[in-house]
Z-matrix of the N, CA and C atoms (Angstrom, degrees):
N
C 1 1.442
C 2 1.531 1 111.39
N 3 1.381 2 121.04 1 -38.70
C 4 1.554 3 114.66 2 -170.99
C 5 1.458 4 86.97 3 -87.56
N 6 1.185 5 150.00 4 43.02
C 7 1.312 6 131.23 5 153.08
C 8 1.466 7 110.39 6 -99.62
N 9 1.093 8 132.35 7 -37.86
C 10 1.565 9 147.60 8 149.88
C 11 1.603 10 123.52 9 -32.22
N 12 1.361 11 110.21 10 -34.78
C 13 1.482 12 117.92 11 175.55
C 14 1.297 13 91.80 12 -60.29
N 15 1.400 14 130.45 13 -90.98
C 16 2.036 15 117.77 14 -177.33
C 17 1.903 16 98.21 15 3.63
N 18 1.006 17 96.56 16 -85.32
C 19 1.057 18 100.39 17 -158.81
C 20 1.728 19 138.03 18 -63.57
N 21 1.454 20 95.35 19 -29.51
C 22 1.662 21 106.54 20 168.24
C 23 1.768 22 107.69 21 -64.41
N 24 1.627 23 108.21 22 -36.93
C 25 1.250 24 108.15 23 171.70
C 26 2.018 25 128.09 24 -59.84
N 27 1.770 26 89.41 25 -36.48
C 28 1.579 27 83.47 26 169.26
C 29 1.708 28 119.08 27 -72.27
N 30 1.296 29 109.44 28 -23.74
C 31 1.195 30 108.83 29 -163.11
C 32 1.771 31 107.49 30 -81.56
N 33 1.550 32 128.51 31 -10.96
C 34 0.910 33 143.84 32 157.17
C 35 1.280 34 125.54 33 -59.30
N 36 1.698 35 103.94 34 -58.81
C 37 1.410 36 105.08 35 170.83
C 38 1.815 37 110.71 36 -79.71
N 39 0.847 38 135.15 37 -23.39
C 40 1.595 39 131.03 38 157.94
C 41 1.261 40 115.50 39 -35.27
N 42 1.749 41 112.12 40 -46.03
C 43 1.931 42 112.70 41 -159.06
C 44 2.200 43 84.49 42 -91.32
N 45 1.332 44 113.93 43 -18.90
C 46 1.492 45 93.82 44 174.27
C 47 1.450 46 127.67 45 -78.10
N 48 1.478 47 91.50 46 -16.19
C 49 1.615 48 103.52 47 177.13
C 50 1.585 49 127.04 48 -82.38
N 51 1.675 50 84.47 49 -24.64
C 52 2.064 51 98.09 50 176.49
C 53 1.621 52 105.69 51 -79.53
N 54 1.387 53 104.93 52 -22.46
C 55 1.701 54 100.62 53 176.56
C 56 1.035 55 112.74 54 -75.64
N 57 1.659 56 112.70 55 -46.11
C 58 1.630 57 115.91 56 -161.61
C 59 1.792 58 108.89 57 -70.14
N 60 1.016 59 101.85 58 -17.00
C 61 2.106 60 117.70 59 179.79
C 62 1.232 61 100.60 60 -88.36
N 63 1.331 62 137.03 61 -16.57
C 64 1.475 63 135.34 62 162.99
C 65 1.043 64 126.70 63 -110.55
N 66 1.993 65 110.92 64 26.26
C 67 0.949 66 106.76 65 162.56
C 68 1.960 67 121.05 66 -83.17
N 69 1.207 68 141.95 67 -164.86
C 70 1.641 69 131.03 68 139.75
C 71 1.505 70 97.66 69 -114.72
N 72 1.827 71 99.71 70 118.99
C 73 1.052 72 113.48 71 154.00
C 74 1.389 73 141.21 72 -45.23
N 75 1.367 74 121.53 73 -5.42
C 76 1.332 75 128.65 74 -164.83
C 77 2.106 76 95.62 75 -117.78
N 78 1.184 77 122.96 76 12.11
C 79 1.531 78 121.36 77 165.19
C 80 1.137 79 99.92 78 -143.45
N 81 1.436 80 105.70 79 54.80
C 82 1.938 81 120.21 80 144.56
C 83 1.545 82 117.62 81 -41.81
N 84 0.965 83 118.23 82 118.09
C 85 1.822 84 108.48 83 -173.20
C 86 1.459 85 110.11 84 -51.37
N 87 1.350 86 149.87 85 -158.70
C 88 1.269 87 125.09 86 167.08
C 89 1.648 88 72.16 87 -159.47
N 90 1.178 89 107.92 88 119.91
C 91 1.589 90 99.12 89 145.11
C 92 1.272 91 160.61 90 -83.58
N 93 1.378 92 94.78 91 35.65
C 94 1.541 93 115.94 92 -173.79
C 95 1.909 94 100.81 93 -104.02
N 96 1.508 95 106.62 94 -26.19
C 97 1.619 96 107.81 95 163.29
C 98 1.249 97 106.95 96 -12.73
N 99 1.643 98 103.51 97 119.39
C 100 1.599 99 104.78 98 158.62
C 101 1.374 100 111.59 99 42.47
N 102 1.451 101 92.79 100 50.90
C 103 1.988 102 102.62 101 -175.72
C 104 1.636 103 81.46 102 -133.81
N 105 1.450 104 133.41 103 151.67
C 106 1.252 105 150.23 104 149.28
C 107 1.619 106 86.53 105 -52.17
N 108 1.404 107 107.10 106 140.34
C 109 1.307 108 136.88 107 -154.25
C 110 1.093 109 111.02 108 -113.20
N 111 1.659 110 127.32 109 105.42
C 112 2.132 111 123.89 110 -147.84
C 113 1.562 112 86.50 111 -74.01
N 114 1.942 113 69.69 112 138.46
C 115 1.792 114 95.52 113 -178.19
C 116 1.668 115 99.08 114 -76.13
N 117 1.606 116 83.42 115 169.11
C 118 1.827 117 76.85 116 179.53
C 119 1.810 118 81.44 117 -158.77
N 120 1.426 119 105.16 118 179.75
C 121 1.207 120 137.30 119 161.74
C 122 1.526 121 147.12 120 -140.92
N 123 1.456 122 126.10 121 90.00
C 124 1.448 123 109.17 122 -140.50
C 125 1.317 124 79.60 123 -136.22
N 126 1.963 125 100.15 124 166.30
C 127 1.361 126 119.82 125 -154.61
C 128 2.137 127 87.63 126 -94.17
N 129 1.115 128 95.27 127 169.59
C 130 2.023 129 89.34 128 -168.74
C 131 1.838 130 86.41 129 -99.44
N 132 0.895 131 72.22 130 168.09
C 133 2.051 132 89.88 131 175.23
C 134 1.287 133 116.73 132 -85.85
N 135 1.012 134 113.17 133 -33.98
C 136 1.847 135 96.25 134 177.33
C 137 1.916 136 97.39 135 -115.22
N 138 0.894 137 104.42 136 31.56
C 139 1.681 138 97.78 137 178.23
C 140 1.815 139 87.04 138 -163.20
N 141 1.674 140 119.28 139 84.80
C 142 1.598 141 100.02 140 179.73
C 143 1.381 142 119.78 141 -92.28
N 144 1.805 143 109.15 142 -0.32
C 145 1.143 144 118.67 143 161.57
C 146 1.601 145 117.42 144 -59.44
N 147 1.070 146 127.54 145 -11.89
C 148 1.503 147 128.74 146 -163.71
C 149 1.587 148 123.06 147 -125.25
N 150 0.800 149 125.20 148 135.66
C 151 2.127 150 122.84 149 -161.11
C 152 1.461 151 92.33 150 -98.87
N 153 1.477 152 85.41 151 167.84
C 154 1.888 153 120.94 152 -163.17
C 155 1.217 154 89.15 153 -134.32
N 156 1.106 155 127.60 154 121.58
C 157 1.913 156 129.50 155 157.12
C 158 1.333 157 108.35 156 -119.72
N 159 1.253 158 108.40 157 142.46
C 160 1.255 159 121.14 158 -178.35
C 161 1.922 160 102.70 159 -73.93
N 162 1.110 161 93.51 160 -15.10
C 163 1.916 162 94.94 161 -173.56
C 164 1.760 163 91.69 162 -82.72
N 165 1.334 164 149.47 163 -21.45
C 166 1.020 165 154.93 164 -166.74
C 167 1.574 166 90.98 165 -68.37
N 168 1.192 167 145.70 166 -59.23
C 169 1.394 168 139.98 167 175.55
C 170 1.574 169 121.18 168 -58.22
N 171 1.481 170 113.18 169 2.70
C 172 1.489 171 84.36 170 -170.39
C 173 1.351 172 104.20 171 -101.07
N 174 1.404 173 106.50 172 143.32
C 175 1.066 174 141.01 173 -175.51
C 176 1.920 175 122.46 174 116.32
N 177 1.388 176 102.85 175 22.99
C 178 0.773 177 113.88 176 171.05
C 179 1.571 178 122.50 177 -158.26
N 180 1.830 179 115.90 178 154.30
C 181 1.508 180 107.21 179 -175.49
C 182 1.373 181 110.74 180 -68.76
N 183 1.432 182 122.19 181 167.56
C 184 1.414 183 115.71 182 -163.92
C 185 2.068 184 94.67 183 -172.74
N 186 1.405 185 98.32 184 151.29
C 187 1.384 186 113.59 185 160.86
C 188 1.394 187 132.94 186 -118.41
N 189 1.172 188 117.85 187 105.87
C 190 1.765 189 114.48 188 -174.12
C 191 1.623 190 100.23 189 -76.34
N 192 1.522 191 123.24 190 120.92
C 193 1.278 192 101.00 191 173.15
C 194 2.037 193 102.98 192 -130.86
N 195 1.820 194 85.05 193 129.65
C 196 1.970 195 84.40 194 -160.99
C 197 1.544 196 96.60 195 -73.43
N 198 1.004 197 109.43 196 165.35
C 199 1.987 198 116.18 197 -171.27
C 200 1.470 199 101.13 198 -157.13
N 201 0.986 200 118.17 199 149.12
C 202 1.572 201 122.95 200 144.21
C 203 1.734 202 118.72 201 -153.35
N 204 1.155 203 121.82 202 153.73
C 205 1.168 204 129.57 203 -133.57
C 206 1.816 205 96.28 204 -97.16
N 207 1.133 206 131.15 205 -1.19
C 208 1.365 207 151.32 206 121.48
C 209 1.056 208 145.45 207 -28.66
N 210 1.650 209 108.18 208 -51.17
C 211 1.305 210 148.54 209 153.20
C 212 1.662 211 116.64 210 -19.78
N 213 1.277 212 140.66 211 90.56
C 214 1.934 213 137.77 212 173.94
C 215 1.777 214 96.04 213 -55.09
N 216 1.505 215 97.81 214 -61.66
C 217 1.354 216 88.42 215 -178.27
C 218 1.221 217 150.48 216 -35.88
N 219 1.558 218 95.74 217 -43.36
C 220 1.252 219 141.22 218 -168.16
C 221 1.929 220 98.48 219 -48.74
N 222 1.512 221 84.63 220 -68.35
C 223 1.632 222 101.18 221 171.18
C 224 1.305 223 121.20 222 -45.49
N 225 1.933 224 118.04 223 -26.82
C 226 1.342 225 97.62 224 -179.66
C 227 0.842 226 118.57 225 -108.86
N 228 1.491 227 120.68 226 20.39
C 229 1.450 228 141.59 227 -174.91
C 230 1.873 229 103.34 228 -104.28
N 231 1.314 230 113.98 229 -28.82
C 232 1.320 231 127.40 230 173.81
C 233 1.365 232 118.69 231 -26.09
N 234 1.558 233 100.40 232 -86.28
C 235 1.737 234 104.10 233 167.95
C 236 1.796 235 141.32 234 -31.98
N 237 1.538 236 92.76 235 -34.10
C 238 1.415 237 91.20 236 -172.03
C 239 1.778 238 93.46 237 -90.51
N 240 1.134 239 137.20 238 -16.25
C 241 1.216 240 141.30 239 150.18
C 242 1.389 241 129.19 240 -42.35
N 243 1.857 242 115.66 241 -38.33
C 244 0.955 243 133.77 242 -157.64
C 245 2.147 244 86.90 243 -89.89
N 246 1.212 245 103.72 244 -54.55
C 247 1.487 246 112.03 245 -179.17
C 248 1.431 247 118.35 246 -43.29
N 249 1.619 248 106.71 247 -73.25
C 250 1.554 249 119.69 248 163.42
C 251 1.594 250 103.25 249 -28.30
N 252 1.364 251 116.77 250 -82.26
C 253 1.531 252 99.80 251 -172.45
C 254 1.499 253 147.49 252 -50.09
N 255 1.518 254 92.31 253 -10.33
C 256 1.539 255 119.98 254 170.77
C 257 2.025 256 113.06 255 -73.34
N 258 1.458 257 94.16 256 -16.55
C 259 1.623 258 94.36 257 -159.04
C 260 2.050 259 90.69 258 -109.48
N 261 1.677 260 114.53 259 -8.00
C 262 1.590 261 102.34 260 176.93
C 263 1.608 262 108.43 261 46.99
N 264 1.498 263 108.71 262 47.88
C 265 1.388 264 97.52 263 145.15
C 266 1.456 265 146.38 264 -82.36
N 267 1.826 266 97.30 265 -35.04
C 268 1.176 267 125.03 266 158.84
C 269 1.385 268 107.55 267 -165.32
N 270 1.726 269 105.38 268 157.28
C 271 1.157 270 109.08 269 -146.73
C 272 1.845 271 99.02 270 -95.84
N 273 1.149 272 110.42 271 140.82
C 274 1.273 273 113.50 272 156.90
C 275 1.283 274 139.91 273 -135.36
N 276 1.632 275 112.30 274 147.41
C 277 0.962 276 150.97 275 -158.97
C 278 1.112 277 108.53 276 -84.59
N 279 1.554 278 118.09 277 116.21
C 280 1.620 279 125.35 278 162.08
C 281 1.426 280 124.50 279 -86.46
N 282 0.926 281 104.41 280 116.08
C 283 2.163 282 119.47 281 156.51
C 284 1.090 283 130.97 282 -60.14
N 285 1.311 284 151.25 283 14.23
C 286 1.454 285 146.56 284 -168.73
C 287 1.579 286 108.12 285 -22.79
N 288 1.508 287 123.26 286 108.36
C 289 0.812 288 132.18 287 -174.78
C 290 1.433 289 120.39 288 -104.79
N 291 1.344 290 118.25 289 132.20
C 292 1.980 291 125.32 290 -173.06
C 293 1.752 292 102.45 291 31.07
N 294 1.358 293 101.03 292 66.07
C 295 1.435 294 92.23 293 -160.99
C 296 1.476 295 111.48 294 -124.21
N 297 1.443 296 151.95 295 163.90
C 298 1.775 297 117.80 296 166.86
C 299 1.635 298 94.74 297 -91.63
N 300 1.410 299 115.46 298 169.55
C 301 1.122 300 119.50 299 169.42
C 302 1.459 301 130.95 300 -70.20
N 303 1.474 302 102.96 301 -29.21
C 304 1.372 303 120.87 302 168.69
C 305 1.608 304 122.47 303 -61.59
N 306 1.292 305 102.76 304 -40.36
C 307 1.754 306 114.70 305 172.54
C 308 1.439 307 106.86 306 -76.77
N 309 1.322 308 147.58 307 -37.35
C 310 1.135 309 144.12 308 147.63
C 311 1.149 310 141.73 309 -50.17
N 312 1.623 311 117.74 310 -22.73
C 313 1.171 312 109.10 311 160.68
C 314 1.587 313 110.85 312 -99.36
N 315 1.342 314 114.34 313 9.54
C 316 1.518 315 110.60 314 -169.46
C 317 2.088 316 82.14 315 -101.29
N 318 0.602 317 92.68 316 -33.79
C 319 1.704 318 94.31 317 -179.02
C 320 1.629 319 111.98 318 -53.32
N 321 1.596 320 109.59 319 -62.85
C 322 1.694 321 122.82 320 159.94
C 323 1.332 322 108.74 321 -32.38
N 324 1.349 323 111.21 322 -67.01
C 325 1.775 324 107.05 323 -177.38
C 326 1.162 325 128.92 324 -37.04
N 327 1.416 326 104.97 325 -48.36
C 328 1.513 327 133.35 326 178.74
C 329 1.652 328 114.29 327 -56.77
N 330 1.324 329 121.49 328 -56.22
C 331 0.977 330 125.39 329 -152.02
C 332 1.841 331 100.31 330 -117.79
N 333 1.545 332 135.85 331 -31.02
C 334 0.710 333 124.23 332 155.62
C 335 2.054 334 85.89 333 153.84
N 336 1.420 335 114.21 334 -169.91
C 337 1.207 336 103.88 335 179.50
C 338 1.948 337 100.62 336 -148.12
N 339 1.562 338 110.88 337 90.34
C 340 1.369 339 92.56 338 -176.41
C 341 1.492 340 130.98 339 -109.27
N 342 1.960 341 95.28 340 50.45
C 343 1.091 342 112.65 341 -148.35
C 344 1.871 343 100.67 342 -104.88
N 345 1.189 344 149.48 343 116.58
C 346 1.219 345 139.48 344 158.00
C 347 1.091 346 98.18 345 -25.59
N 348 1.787 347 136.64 346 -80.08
C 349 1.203 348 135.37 347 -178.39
C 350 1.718 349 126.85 348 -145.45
N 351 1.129 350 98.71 349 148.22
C 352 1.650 351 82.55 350 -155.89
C 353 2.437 352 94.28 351 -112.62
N 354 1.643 353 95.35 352 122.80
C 355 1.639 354 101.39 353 -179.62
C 356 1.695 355 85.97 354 -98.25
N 357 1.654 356 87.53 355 155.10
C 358 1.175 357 106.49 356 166.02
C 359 1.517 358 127.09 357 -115.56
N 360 1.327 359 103.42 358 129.54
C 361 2.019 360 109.37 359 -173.29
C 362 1.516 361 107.05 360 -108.58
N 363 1.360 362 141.98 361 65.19
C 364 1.428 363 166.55 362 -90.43
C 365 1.775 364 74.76 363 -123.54
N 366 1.142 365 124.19 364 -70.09
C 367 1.248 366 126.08 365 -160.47
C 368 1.442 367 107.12 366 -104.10
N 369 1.203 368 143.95 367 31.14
C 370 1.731 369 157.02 368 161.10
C 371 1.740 370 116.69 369 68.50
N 372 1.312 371 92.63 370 2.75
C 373 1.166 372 85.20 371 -174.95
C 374 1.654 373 135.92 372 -56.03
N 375 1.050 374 99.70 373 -45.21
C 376 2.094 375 102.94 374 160.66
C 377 1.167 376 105.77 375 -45.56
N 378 1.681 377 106.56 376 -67.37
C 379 1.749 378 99.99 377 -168.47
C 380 1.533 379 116.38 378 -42.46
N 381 1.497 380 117.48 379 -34.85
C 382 1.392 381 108.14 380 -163.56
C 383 2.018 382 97.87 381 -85.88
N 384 1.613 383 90.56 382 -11.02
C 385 1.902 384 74.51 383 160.89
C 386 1.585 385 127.81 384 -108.08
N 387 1.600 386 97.87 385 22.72
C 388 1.822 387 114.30 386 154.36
C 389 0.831 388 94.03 387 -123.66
N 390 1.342 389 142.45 388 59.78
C 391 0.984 390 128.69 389 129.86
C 392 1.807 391 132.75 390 95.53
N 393 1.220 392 87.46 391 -23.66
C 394 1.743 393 109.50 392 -169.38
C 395 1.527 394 134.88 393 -31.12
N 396 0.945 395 97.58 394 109.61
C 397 1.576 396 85.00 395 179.00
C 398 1.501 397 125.98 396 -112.57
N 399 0.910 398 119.60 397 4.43
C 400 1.427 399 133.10 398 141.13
C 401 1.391 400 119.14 399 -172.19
N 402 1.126 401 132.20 400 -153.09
C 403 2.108 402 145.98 401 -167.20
C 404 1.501 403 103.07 402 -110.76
N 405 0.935 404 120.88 403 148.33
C 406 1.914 405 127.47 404 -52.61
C 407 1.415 406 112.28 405 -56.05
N 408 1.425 407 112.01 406 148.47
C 409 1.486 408 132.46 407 173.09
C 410 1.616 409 90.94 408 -114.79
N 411 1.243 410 116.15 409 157.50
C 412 1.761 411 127.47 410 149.13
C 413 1.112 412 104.44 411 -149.57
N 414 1.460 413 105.54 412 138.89
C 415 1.722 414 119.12 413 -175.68
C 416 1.716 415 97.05 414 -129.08
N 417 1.624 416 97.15 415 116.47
C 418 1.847 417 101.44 416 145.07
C 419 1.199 418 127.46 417 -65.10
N 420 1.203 419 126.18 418 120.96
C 421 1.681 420 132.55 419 -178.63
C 422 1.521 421 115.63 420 -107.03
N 423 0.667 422 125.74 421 87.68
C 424 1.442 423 111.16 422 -174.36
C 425 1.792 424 131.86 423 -67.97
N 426 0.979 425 144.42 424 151.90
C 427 0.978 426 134.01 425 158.33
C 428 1.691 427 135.96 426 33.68
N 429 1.428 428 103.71 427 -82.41
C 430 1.315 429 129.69 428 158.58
C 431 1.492 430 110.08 429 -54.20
N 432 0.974 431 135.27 430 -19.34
C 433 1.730 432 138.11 431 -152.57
C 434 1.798 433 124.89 432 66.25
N 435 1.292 434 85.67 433 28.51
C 436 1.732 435 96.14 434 177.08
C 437 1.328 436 91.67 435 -95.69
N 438 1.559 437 103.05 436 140.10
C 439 1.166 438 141.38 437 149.92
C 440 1.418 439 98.74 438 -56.96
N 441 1.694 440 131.14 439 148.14
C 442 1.436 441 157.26 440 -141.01
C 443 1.072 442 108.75 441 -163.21
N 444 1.859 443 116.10 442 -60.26
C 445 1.608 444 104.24 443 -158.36
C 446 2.058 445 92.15 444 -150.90
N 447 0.730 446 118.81 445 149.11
C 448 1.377 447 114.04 446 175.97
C 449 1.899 448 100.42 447 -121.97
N 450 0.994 449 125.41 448 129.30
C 451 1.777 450 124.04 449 145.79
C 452 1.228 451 119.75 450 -129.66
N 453 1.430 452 65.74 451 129.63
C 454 1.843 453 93.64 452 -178.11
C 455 1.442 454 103.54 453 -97.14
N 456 1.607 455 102.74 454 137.29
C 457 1.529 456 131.18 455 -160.55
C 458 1.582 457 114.88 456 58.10
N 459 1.277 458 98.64 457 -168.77
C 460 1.786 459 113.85 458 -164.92
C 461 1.769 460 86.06 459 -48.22
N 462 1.711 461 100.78 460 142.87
C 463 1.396 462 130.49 461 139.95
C 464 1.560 463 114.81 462 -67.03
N 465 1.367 464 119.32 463 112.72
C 466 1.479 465 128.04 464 170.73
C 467 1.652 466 100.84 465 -88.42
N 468 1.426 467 98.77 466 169.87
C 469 1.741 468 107.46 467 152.70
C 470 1.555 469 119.21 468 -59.97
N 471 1.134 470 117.29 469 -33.49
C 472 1.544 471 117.84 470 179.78
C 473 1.014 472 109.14 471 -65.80
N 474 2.133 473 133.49 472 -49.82
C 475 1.060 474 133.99 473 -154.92
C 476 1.621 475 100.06 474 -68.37
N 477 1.887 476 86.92 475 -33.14
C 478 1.958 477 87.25 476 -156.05
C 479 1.874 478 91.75 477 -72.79
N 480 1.144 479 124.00 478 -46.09
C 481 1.464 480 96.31 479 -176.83
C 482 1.295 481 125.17 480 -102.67
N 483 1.224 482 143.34 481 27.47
C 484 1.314 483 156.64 482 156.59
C 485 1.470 484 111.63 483 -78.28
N 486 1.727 485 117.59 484 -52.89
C 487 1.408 486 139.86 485 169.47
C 488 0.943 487 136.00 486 -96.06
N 489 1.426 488 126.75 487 -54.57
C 490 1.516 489 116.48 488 -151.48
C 491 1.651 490 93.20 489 -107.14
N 492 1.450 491 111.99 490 -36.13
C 493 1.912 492 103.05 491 -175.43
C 494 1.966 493 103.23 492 -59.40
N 495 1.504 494 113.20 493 -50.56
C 496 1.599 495 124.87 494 178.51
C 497 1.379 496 96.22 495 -43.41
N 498 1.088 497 142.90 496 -47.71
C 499 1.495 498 139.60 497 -146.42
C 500 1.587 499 87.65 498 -89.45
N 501 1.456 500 116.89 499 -87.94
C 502 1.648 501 114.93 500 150.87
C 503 1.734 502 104.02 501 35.95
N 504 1.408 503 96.71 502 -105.26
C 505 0.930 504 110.75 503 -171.45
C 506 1.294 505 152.59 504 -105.42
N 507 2.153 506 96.56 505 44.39
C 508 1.180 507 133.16 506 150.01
C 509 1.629 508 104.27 507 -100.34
N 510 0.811 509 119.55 508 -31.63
C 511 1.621 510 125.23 509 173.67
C 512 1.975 511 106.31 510 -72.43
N 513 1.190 512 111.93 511 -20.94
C 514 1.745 513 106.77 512 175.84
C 515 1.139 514 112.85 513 -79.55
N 516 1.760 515 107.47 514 -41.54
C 517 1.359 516 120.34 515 -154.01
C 518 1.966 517 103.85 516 -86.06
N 519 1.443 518 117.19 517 6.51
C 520 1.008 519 132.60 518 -176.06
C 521 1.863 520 112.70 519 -72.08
């Protein structure tokens, strides 16, 4: 009988490994879902004399989207950012994440800025209280300041209208 353990044991860890490879890494559960959304307070990037509160949005839908100017992704997540903000569906909010201020706003220049306003978290600390696990994050907030929807990595065209615009605007029409 104990010669079989070897093996009942590989065959256990085998069926955890065929699940965990079919999982998509990018709909990590987040447990902040439909969690009040940690307040914060951060100085803005091109004005660091002046604060960003996360309580400043409530009462309205909103997108936190984390960035840093480092970031590959970041860049290919850019454009469809740049579009959305062109169309004022809802406004979003930039994160500059572990980032300098100087490389972030030289990055905006560069590439365009389709941010209502962009806070800076210099040393990660917010992010690591959403949760973050790396660049780009975007969080739906709704109203109340609940967290809705979390995506992890670049925003595509698919994500934005399959997910996050539909949600949008069941969360406006609220």
């Amino acid at each position: 009988m104990m010669r079989f353990w070897p093996f009942v044991a590989f065959v256990v860890l085998a069926a955890f490994l065929y699940i965990g490879l079919g999982l998509n890494p990018h709909e990590i559960p987040s447990p902040l879902i439909n969690k009040p959304a940690p307040a914060f307070t951060l100085p803005q990037l091109y004005s660091p004399a002046k604060q960003f509160s996360s309580q400043d949005m409530k009462g309205q839908v909103w997108l936190l989207n984390v960035w840093a100017s480092w970031c590959v992704s970041c860049r290919e997540e850019h454009p469809v950012l740049m579009a959305l903000s062109q169309q004022n569906i809802v406004p979003i909010y930039g994160l500059d994440y572990k980032d300098k201020n100087a490389d972030g706003e030289a990055w905006l220049r560069e590439g365009g800025d389709p941010y209502t306003l962009v806070a800076t978290d210099a040393n990660g600390r917010v992010g690591i209280d959403y949760g973050v696990y790396g660049v780009p994050e975007t969080y739906v907030i709704d109203k109340q300041g609940v967290i809705r929807y979390k995506q992890i990595g670049a925003i595509t065209h698919e994500s934005l209208q399959q997910k996050i615009l539909p949600l949008v605007a069941e969360l406006q029409a609220k």
